[in-house]
C-alpha positions, 0 to 999 in steps of 0.5 A: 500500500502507498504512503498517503503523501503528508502536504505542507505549507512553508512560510518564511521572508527568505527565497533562499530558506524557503528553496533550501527548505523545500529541497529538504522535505521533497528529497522524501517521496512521502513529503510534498511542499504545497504551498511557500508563503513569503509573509505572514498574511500570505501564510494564513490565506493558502493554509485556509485555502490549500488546508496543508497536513502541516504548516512550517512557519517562520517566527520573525517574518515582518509585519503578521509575525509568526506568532500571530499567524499562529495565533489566526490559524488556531482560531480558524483553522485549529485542525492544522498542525503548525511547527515554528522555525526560528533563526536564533534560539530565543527561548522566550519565542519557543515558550510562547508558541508552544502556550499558543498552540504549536506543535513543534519547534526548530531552529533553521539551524537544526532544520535539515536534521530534524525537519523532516522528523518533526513534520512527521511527529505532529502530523502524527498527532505528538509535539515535537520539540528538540533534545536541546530545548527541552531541556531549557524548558526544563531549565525554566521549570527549575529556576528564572533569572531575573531577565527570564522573570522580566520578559514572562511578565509580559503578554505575547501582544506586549512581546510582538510590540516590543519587537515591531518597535525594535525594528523600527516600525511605526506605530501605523505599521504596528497597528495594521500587522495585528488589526490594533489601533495606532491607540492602542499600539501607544497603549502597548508601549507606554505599558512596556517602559512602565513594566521594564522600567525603561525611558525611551524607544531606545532602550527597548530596542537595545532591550530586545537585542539584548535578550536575542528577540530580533 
């Protein structure tokens, strides 16, 4: 009897990731790349559209983050399995994916030893996290540092400002990425110099180089 084909969705800003990516999985007979989206509005229109067996998506895409597309597919397209790929290993990005919904976490490091094995896994129905996070996660359990304690204090909608401000964004820019008011964006900041105890737009930005959220 033939494997039944597992169809996946990839969702990254970069051509040459989402290339290199594809040519991991469709090296396997059993795997197909059905749809490649380069933004996060993308990725959630062709996971509605195409309904993949399991969506690969980038964490630090521009504008819709991959948290929020997530978060969107969660809320309409629950049955989808949803892995999130990430550049650097910012534990704080894993713990809130996983809290959101995700199936699975990787690093594109990682990527073409353990890609191919974590879709497998959760369109398995089972979570898929690395050996090497796990035990972060672990870590986490055990004891929180005080930078640790800092970033859990805020909401995943305070942590996607505080990157979007990073990075330069504007309030408007913010606002449209998660259908939020440009109010309520300022709300957003004002919120995360009270709770960090920082003065300006400068020190979040340095804030979040510091702690790996760019």
């Amino acid at each position: 009897m033939t494997a039944k084909t597992i169809r996946i969705l990839l969702a990254d800003d970069h051509s040459i990731v989402l290339d290199g990516l594809k040519r991991i999985l469709e090296e396997h007979r059993d795997l197909e790349v059905v749809a490649e989206a380069h933004n996060g509005e993308q990725a959630v229109r062709m996971a509605l559209d195409k309904k993949p067996d399991v969506a690969v998506i980038d964490i630090s895409m521009p504008g819709v983050d991959g948290l929020e597309v997530l978060s969107r597919l969660r809320a309409q397209a629950g049955e989808i399995p949803v892995i999130m790929l990430t550049m650097y290993e910012e534990k704080q990005y894993m713990f809130r994916a996983l809290e959101t919904g995700a199936m699975g976490y990787i690093t594109k490091r990682s990527a073409p030893d353990q890609l191919v094995h974590a879709v497998r896994r959760v369109v398995g129905g089972k979570r898929y996290v690395p050996e090497e996070m796990a035990e972060v996660m672990a870590g986490r359990l055990a004891s929180k540092s005080e930078s640790g304690s800092l970033l859990d204090s805020l909401t995943t909608r305070e942590l996607q400002v505080l990157r979007g401000l990073a990075l330069g964004s504007t309030n408007k820019e913010i606002a449209e990425s998660y259908d939020i008011s440009v109010k309520t964006v300022d709300t957003y900041r004002l919120r995360l110099l009270k709770k960090l105890s920082l003065r300006n737009n400068a020190d979040l930005s340095r804030f979040a180089m510091q702690h790996n959220l760019l």
